[in-house]
C-alpha positions as CSV (number, residue, x, y, z in Angstrom):
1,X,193.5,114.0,58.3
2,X,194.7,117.0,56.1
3,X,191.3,118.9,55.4
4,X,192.8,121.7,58.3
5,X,196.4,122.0,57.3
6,X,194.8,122.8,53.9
7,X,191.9,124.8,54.9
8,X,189.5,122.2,53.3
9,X,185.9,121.5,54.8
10,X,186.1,118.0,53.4
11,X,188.2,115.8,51.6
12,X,188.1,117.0,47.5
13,X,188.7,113.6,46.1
14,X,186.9,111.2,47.6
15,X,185.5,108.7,45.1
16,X,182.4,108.4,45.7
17,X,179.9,110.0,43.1
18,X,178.9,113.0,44.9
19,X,177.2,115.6,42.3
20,X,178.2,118.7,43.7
21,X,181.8,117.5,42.6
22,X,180.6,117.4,39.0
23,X,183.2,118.6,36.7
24,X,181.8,119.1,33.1
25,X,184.0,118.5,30.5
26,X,182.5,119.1,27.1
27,X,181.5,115.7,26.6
28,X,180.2,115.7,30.0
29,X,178.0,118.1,29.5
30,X,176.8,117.1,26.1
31,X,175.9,113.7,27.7
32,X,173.7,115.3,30.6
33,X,172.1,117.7,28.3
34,X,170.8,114.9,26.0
35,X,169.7,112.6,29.1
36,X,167.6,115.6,30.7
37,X,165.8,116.3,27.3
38,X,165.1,112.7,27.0
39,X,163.4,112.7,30.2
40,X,161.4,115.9,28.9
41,X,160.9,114.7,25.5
42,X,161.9,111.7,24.2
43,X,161.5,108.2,24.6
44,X,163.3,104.7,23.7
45,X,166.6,104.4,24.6
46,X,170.0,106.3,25.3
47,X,173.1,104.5,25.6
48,X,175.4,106.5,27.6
49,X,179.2,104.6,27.8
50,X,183.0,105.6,29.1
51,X,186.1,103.2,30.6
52,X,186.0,102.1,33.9
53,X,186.4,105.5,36.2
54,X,185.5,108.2,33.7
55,X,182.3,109.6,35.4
56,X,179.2,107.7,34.2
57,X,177.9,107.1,37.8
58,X,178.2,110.8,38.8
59,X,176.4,112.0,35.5
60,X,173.7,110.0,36.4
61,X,173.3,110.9,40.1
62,X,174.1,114.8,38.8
63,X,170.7,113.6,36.2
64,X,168.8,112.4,39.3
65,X,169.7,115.5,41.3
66,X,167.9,117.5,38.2
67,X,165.3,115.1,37.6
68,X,161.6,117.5,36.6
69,X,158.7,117.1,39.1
70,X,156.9,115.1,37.2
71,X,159.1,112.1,36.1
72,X,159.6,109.0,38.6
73,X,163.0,106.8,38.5
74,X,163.7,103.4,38.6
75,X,167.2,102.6,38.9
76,X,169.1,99.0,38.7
77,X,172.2,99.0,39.5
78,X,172.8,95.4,39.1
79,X,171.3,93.8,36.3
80,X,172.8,90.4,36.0
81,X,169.4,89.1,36.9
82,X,167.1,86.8,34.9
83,X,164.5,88.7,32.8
84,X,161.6,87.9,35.3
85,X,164.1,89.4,38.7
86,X,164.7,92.6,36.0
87,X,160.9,93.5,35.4
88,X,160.2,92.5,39.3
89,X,163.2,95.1,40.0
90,X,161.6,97.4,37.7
91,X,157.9,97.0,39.6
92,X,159.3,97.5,43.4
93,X,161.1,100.8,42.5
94,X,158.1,102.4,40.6
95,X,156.3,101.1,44.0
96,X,154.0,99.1,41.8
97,X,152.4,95.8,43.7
98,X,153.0,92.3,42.7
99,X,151.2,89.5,43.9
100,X,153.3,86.7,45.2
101,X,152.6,84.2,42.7
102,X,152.9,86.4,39.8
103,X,156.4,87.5,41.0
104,X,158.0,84.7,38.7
105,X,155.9,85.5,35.7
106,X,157.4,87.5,33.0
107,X,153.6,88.0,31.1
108,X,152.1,89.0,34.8
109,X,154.7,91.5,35.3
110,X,154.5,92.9,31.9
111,X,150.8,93.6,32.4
112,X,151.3,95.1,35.7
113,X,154.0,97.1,34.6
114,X,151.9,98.3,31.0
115,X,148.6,99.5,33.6
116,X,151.1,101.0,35.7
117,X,152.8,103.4,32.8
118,X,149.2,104.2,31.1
119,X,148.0,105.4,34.5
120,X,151.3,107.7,35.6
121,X,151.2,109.0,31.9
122,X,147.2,109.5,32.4
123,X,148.5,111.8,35.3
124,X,151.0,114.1,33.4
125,X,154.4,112.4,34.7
126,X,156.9,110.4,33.2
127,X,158.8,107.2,34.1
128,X,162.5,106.4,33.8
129,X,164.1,103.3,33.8
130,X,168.2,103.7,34.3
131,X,170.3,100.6,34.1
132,X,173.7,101.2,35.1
133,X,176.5,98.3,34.5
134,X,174.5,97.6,31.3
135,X,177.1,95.3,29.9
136,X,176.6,92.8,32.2
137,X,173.0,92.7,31.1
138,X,172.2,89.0,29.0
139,X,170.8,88.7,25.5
140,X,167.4,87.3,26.7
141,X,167.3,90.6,29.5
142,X,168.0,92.7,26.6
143,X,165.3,91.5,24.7
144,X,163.0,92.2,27.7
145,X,164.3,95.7,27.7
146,X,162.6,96.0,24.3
147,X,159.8,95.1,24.8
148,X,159.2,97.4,27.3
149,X,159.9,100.0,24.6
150,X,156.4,98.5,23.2
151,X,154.5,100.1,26.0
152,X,153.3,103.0,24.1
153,X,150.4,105.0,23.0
154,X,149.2,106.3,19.6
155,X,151.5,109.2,20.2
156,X,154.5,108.7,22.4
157,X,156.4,106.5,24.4
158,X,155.5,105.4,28.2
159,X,159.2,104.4,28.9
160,X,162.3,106.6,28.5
161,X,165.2,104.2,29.2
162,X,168.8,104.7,29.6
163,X,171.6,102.6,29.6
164,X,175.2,102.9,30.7
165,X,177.7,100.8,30.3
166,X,181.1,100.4,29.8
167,X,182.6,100.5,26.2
168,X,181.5,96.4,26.3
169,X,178.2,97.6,25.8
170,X,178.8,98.9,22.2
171,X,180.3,95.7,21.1
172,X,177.3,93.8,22.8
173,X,174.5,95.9,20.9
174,X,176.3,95.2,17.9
175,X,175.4,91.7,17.6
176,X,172.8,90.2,15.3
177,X,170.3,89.0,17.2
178,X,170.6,92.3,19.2
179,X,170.0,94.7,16.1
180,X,166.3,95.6,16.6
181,X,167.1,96.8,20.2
182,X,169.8,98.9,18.5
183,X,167.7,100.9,16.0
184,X,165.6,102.3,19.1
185,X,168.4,104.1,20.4
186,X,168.1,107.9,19.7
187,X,171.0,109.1,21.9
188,X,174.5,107.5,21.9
189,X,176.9,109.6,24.1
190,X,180.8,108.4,25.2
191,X,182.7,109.9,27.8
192,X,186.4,110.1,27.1
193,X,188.8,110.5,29.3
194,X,189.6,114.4,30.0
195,X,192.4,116.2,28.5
196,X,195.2,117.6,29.9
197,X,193.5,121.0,30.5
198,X,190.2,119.6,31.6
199,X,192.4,117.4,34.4
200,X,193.9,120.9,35.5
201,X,190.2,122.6,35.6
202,X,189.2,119.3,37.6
203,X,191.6,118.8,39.6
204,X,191.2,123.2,40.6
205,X,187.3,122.3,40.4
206,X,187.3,119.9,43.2
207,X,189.7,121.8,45.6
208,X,187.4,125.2,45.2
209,X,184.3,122.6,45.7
210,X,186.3,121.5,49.5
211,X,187.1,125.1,50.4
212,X,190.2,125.9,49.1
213,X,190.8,129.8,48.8
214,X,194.4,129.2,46.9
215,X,195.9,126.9,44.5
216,X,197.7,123.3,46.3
217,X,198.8,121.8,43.3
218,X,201.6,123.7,40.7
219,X,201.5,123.5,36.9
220,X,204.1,120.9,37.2
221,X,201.9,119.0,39.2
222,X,199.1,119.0,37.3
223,X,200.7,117.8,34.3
224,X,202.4,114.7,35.8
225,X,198.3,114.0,37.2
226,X,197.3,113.8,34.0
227,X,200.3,112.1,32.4
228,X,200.1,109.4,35.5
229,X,196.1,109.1,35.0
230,X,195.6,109.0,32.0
231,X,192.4,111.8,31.8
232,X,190.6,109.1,34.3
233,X,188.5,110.9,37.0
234,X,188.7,107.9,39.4
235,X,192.3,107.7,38.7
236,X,192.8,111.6,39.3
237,X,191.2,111.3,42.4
238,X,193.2,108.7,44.2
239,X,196.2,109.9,43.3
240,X,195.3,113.4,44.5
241,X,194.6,112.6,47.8
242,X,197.5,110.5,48.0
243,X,199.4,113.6,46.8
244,X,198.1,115.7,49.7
245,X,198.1,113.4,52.4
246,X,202.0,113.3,51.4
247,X,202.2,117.3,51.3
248,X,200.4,116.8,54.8
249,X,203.1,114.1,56.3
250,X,205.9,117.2,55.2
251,X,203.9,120.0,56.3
252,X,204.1,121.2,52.9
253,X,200.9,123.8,51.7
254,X,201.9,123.4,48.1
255,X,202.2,120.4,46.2
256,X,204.4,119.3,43.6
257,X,205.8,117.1,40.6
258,X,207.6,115.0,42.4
259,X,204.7,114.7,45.3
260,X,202.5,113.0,42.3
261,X,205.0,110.9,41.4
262,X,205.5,109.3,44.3
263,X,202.0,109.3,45.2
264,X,201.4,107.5,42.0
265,X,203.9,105.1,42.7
266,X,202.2,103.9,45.6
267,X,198.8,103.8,43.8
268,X,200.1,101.7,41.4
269,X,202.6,99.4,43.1
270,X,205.9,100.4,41.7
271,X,208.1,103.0,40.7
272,X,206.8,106.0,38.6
273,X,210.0,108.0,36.8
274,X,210.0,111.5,35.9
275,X,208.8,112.2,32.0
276,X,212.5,113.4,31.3
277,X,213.8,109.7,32.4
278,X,213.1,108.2,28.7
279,X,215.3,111.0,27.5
280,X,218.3,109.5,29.3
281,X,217.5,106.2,28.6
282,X,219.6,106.4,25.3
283,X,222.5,108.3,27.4
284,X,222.6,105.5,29.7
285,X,223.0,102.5,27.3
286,X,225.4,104.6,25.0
287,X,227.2,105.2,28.7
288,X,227.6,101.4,29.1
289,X,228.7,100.5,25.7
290,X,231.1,102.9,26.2
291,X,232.1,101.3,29.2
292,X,232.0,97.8,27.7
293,X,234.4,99.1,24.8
294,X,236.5,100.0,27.5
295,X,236.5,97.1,29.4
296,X,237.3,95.1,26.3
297,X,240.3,97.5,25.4
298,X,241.7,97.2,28.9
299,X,241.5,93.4,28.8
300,X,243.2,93.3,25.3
301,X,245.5,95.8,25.0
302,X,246.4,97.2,28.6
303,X,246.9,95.0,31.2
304,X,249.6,97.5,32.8
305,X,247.0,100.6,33.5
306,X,243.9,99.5,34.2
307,X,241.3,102.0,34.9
308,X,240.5,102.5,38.5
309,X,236.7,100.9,39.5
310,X,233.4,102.9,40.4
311,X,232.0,101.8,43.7
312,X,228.3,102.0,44.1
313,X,227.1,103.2,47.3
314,X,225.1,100.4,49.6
315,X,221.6,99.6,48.8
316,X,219.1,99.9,51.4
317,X,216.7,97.2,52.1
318,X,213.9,97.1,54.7
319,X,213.3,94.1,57.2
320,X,210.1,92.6,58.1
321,X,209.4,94.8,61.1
322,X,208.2,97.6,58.4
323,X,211.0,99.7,59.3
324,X,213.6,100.1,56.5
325,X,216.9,99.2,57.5
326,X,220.0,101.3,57.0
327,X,222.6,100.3,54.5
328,X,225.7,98.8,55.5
329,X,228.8,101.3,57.4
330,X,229.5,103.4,54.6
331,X,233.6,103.3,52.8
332,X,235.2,106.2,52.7
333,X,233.7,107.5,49.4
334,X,230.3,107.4,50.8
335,X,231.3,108.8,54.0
336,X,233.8,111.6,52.5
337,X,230.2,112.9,50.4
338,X,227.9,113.0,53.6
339,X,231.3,115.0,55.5
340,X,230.7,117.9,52.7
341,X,227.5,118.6,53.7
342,X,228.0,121.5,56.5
343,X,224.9,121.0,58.4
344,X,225.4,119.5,61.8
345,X,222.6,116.7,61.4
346,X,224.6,115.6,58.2
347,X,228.0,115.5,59.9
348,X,226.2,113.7,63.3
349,X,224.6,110.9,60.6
350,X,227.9,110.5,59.4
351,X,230.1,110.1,62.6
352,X,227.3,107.7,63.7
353,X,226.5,105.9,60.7
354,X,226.9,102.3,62.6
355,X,224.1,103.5,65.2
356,X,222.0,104.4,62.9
357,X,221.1,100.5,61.8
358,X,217.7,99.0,62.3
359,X,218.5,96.6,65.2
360,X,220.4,99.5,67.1
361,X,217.4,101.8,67.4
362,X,214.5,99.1,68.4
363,X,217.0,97.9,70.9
364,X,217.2,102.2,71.9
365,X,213.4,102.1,71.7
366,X,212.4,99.1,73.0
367,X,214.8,100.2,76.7
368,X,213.1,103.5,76.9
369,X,209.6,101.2,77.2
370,X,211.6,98.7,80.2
371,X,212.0,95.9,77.6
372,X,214.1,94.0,75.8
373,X,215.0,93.7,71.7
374,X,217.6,90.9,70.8
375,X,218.1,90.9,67.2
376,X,218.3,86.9,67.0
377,X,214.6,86.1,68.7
378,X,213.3,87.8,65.2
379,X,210.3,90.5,64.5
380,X,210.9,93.6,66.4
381,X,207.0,93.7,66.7
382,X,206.5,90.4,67.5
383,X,209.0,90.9,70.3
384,X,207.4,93.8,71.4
385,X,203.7,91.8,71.4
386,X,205.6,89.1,73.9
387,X,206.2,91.8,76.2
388,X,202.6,93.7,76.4
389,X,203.7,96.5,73.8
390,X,202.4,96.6,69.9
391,X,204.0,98.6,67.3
392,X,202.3,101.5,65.1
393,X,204.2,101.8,61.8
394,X,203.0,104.8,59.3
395,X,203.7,108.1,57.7
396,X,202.8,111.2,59.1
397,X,204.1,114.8,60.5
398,X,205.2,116.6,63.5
399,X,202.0,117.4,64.4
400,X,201.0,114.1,64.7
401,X,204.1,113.0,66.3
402,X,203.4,115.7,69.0
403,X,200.0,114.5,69.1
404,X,200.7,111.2,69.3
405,X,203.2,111.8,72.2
406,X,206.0,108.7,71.9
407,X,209.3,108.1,71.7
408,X,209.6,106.9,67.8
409,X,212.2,105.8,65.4
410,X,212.5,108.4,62.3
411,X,213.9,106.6,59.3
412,X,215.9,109.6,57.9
413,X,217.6,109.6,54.2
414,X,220.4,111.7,53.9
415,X,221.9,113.3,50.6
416,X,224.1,110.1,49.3
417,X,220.7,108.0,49.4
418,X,221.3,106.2,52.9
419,X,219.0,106.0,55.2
420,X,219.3,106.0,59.1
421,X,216.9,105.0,61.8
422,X,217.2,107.3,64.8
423,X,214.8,107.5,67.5
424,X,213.5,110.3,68.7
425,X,213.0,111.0,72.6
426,X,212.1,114.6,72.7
427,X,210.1,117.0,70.9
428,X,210.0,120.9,71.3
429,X,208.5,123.8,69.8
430,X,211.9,124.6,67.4
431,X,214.0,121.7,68.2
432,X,214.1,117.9,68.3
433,X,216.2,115.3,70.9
434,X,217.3,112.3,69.2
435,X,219.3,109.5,70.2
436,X,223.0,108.6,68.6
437,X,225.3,106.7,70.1
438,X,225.6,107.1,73.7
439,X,224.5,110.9,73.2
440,X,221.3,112.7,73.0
441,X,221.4,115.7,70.6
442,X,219.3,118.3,70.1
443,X,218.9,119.2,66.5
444,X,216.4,121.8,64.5
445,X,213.3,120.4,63.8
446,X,214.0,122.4,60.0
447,X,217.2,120.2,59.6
448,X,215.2,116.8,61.1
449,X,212.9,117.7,58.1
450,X,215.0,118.1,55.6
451,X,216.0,114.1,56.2
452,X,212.6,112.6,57.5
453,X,210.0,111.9,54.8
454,X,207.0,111.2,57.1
455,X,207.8,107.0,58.1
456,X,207.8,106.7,61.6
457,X,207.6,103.1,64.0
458,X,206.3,104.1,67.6
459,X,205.7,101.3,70.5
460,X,202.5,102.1,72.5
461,X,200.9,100.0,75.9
462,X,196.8,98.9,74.9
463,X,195.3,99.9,77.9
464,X,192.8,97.0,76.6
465,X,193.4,93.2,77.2
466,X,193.4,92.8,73.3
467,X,195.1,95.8,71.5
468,X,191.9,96.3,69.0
469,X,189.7,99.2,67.9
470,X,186.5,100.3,69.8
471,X,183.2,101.4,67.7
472,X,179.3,101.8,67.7
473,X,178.0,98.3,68.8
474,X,180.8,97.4,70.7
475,X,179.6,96.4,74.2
476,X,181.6,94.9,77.5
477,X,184.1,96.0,80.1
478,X,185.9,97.6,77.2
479,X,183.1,100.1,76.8
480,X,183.4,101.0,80.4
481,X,186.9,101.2,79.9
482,X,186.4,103.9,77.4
483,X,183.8,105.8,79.1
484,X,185.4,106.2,82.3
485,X,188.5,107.6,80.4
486,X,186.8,109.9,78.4
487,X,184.8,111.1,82.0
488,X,188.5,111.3,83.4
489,X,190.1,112.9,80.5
490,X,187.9,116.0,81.2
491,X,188.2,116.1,85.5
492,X,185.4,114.3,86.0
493,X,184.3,111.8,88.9
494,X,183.4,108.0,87.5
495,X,180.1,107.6,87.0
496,X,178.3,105.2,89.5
497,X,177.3,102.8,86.9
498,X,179.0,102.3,83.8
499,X,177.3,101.9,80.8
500,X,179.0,99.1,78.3
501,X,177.0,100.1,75.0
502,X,179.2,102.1,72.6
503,X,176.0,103.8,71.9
504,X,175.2,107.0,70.4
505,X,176.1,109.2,73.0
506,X,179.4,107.8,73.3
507,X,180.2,108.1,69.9
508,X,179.9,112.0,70.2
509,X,182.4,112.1,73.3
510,X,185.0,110.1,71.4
511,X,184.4,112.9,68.5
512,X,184.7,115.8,70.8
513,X,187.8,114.4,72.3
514,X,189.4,113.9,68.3
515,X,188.6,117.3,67.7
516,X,189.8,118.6,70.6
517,X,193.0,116.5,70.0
518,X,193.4,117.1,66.1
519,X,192.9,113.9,65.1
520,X,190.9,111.7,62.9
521,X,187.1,112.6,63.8
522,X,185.3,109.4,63.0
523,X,183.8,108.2,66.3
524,X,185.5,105.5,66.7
525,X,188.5,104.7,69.3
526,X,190.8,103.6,67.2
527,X,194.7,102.6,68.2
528,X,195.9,106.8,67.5
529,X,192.6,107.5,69.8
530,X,193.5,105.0,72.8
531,X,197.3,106.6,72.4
532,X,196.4,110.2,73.1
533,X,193.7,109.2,75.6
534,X,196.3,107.1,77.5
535,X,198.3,109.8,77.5
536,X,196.1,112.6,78.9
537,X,195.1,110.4,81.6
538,X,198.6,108.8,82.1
539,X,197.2,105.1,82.8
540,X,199.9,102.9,82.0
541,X,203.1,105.6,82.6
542,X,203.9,105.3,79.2
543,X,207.3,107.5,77.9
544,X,206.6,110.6,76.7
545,X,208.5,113.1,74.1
546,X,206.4,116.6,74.5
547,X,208.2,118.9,76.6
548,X,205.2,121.2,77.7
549,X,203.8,117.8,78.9
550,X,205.9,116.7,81.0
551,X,206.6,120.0,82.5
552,X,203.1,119.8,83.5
553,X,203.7,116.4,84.7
């Protein structure tokens, strides 16, 4: 989604282990070294362990990727198997045949697997065995795994064998009956988490690995990665792409402190302060023993000149349609801050500040669609589903608004904290139309974004009998459906006989028409596909908000 606004080929931080993402850290790169001269040289074991998310998986596959011509891998990646189902694992990935009764024999499969090394090392080339998740292997496995370390010959070892694991591995190797196993490992590497200047070079690593040509994230915001992550890779990399997919949603190229914060906080589920917040923290409770003093001094000793009260501004809470609601009419305090501001959006949210509720702008919303929103029948969306409409609720930016191509409702936040839903029915190249009160305004789209944080909820017509997402496989009138719009989306005739396979060819017509409209290209018509489709070929008469369109209408 935000690989163009950024100049990106790809997404950076996808986390998956892709190798040419590989970011050494010292460690890192200690850890490869010793596996790859193990391969070469050495025999036994190496026990290679890190916390969940540190970057075992992609050493590996970075290992593989360097592997020498003459050594063949096995590789189990899930080992909680009996010790027979581990050697049998073992013999189909070094392609090695097993008769059918012998496939439950531990002794069989021991013999097969001994021939088997004597001949590959009779013919120059080395054999592997990687087990990855090694903690979850069992004792009696384990056991297995050394005696395959007996395969040898007068003069060096058939089997080079590496484990990973996580740091449960350690603690399991460390046990009694496990000790033999232990003293045959020559290599014992752990991955800690990076430091603060290796997440910086990671972080810059990946971007330069995507494309980027200049730096997306500030100092600032590379610190608070690494203070929110902890040094985890896996970590880094989620909240990273949150971060930019919120930089996307504000049509912002940089991105910043406060970006990662709240991209961490929705990673994790809950508010993420600013570092500087514990600093205050003993402020604040000096602050309200002040005020308790105070309270107690008024009680006791003044009853005549009491201190005049604080109010709090409204709290904002958010119904169950997904949209969040707007606080309560403001009192005078509230609405005497909002009049300071001198911008004309601020002064139009304050003289409307009771149109700007929840209820008022589905009932705005839902009448520009024909239909009908009564606060008492419930859900907004539900409501919306009785009447042949379904709501889409996310974050996103202008250009996908513009894309997109509906009347929304913007939940806007102004500078006291309040938030507002106003809908929007018109969308220029500078400026905005929105809907307040009995008026339609047209305000700056820079002034809109100062406010609007990316949350939008947008009502759309399925041009399907069941509102649901289209994809290789699929088959049926739906298909046909989707062909004949794609054929009429580019002035072409229907075809005489529809085809109702979502087959391979249809795939790439649903990707040339995401490119061609700037979204998502995955192939499959999802509900943002079926939106801009049914507006290009205007099947269901749907209102629109893009003014060059319906000039061309």
């Amino acid at each position: 989604m935000y690989t163009s606004f950024f100049g990106l080929q790809e997404k950076p931080f996808a986390i998956t282990p892709d190798p040419r993402y590989l970011y050494l850290s010292e460690r890192h790169a200690e850890a490869l070294a010793h596996l790859l001269y193990g391969i070469n040289e050495a025999g036994g074991f190496i026990q290679l362990t890190g916390e969940v998310g540190t970057g075992k998986t992609t050493v590996i596959r970075s290992l593989l990727e360097q592997l020498p011509g003459h050594a063949d891998v096995a590789l189990i990646l899930n080992p909680k198997v009996t010790p027979a189902e581990f050697l049998l694992t073992i013999c189909e990935e070094l392609h090695v045949p097993v008769p059918e009764q012998g496939q439950g024999s531990t002794k069989v499969l021991m013999d097969l697997l001994g021939r088997h090394l004597l001949e590959t090392h009779a013919r120059g080339r080395r054999v592997v065995l990687i087990v990855d998740e090694a903690q979850n292997l069992g004792t009696q496995t384990l056991e297995q795994v050394r005696l395959l370390t007996n395969l040898e010959t007068a003069t060096t070892k058939l089997l080079q064998i590496i484990l990973i694991g996580q740091p449960e591995l350690r603690e399991l190797l460390e046990r009694a009956e496990l000790r033999q196993l232990a003293q045959r490992i020559t290599g014992r590497y752990h991955l800690n988490p990076l430091s603060p200047e290796e997440t910086a070079g990671y972080v810059k690593h990946r971007m330069r690995v995507a494309g980027a040509t200049a730096e997306v994230y500030t100092p600032s915001a590379l610190r608070e990665i690494h203070r929110l992550s902890g040094g985890i890779p896996r970590v880094i990399n989620v909240i990273c792409d949150r971060a930019l997919l919120g930089a996307f949603t504000q049509e912002d190229h940089r991105v910043g402190a406060a970006l990662v914060r709240q991209a961490a906080s929705e990673v994790y589920g809950r508010p993420v302060p600013a570092p500087w917040l514990k600093w205050t923290t003993a402020g604040a409770v000096a602050a309200a023993l002040a005020l308790l003093a105070l309270g107690a001094w008024t009680f006791f000793g003044h009853h005549d000149d009491p201190p005049a009260a604080a109010t709090a501004p409204p709290v904002a809470t958010a119904p169950a349609d997904g949209v969040p609601a707007a606080a309560p009419a403001a009192g005078s305090t509230v609405a005497q801050a909002g009049a300071s501001n001198d911008t004309p959006l601020a002064e139009l949210l304050v003289r409307h500040a009771n149109d700007t509720t929840t209820e008022v702008a589905l009932g705005k919303l839902f009448a520009l669609w024909g239909a009908t929103y009564e606060p008492s029948r419930g859900r907004g969306c539900d409501q919306a589903g009785q009447q042949g409409l379904e709501c889409l609720f996310q974050k996103g930016s202008w250009a996908q608004l513009r894309t997109l191509d509906r009347p929304a409702i913007l939940t806007l936040t102004d500078d006291v904290g309040r938030t507002h839903q106003v809908v929007l029915t018109s969308l220029g190249d500078e400026t905005a139309g929105i809907d307040l009160g009995a008026e339609q305004h047209q305000v700056p789209i820079a002034a809109l974004s100062r406010y609007w944080f990316g949350d939008f909820l947008l009502l759309w017509r399925p041009p399907l009998a069941v509102a649901k997402a289209l994809g290789p496989g699929a088959r049926g009138a739906d298909v046909r459906w989707l062909r004949e719009s794609l054929r009429a989306a580019q002035g072409l005739p229907s075809a005489p006989a529809g085809n109702d396979v979502y087959d391979d060819d249809l795939v790439r017509q649903v990707q040339e028409f995401q490119r061609q409209n700037r979204l998502a290209v995955d192939g499959i018509a999802g509900v943002q596909t079926q939106i801009v489709l049914d507006t290009v070929i205007d099947s269901t008469g749907s209102p629109t908000i893009v003014a060059s369109r319906k000039a061309e209408g």
